[in-house]
KEKE-3310 file (N, C-alpha, C; in steps of 0.2 Angstrom, whole numbers, plus 5000, padded with zeros to 4 digits):
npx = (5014:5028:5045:5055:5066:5082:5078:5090:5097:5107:5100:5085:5084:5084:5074:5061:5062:5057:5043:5024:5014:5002:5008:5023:5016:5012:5021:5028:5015:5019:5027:5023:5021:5007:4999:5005:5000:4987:4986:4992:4980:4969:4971:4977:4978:4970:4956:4943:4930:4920:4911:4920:4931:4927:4923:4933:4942:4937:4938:4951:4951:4946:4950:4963:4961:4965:4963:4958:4958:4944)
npy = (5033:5027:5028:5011:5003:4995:4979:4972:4979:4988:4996:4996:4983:4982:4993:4985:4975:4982:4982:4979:4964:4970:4980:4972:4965:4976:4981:4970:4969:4980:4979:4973:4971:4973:4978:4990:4996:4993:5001:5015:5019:5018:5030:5041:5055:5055:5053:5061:5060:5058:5046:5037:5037:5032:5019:5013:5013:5004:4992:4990:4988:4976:4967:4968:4967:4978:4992:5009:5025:5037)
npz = (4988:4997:4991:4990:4998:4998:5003:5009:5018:5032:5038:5035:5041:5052:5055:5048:5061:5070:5067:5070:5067:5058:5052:5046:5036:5027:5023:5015:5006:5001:4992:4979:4963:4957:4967:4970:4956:4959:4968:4966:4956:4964:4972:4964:4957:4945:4945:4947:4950:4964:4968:4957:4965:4975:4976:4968:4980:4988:4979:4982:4994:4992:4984:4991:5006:5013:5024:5022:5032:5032)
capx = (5018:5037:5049:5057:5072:5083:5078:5097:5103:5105:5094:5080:5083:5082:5067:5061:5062:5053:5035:5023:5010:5000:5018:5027:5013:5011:5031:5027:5011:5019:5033:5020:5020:5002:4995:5006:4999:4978:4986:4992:4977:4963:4973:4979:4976:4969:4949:4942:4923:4920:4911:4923:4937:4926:4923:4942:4945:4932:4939:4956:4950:4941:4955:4970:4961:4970:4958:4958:4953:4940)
capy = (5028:5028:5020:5005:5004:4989:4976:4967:4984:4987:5001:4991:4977:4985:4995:4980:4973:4985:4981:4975:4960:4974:4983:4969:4965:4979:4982:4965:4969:4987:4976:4968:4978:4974:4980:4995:4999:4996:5008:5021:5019:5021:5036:5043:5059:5054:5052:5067:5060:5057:5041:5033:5036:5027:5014:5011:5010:4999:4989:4991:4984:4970:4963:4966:4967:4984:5000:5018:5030:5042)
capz = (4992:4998:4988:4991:5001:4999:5010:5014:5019:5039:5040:5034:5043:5061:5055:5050:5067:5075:5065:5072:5063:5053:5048:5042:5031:5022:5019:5008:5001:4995:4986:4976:4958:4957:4972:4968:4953:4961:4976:4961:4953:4968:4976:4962:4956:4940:4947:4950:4953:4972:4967:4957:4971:4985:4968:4968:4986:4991:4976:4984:5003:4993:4983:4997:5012:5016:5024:5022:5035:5028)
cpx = (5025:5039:5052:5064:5075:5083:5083:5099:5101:5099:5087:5078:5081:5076:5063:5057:5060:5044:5032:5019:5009:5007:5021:5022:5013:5019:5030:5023:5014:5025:5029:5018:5010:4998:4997:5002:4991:4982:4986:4984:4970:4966:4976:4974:4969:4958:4947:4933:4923:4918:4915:4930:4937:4926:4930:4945:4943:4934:4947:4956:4948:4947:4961:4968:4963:4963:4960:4956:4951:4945)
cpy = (5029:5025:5019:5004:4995:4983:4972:4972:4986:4991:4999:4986:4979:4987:4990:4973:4973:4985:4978:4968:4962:4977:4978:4964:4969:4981:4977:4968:4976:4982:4973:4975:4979:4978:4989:4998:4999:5000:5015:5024:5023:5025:5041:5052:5062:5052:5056:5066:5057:5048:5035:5034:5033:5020:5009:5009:5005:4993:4987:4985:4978:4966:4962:4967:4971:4989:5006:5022:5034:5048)
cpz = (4992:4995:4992:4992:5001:5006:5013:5015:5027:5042:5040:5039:5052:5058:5055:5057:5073:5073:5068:5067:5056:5048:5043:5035:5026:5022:5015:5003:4996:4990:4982:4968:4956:4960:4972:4963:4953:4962:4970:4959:4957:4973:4972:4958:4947:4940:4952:4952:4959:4969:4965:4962:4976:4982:4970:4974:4988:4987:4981:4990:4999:4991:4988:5003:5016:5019:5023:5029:5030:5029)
residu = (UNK:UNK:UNK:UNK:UNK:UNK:UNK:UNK:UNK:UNK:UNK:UNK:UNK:UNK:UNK:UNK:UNK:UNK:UNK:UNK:UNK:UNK:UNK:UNK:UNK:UNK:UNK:UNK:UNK:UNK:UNK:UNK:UNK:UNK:UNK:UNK:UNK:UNK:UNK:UNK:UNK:UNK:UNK:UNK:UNK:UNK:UNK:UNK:UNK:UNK:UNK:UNK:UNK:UNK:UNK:UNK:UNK:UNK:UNK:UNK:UNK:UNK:UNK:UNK:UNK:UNK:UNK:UNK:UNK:UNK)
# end
């Protein structure tokens, strides 16, 4: 995941402005420390069985309503 660019700074603020719906959704949802550390956790390198990777995604989409492509 990108870090986190301040969001009162102008560069932000035009980008921003250019989201559409989906977008400026997920610029909130990644500020959420929680969601951050599911997303680490079911993309992370740290789950090397296929199962539990699709496990943690599926887990991912169900609490935050976000997809993956396969």
């Amino acid at each position: 995941m990108e870090p986190l660019e301040d969001w009162r700074s102008p560069k932000f603020e035009e980008a921003l402005g250019r989201l559409d719906r989906g977008g400026i959704s997920f610029e909130f949802l990644r500020r959420n420390e929680e969601y951050r550390a599911h997303y680490e956790t079911a993309t992370g390198d740290s789950l090397t069985d296929q199962q539990a990777v699709i496990a943690a995604r599926e887990g991912l989409t169900r609490r935050w309503g976000v997809l993956f492509p396969c």
